[in-house]
Steps between C-alpha positions, in 0.01 A plus 500: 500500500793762604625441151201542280470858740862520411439438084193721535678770653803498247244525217364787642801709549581378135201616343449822740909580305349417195272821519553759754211747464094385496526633134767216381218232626237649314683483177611135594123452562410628165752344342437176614124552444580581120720180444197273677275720217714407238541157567162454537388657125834281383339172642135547388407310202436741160 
């Protein structure tokens, strides 16, 4: 248990360095949104 708190932990830090300010996780947000868009219209059948 201490080291899935200790993983968990790690990978925040990680991703908090990733994108200081709230506006770098918005467009990370949006970005990801778009590519889950796109995927999406690339997988449906024409």
């Amino acid at each position: 248990m201490k080291a899935l708190f200790m993983m968990l932990l790690g990978l925040s830090v990680l991703s908090l360095t990733a994108c200081n300010t709230m506006e770098g996780v918005g467009q990370d947000v949006k970005a990801t949104g778009g590519a889950v868009e796109k995927a999406a219209k690339d997988a449906k059948p024409k």
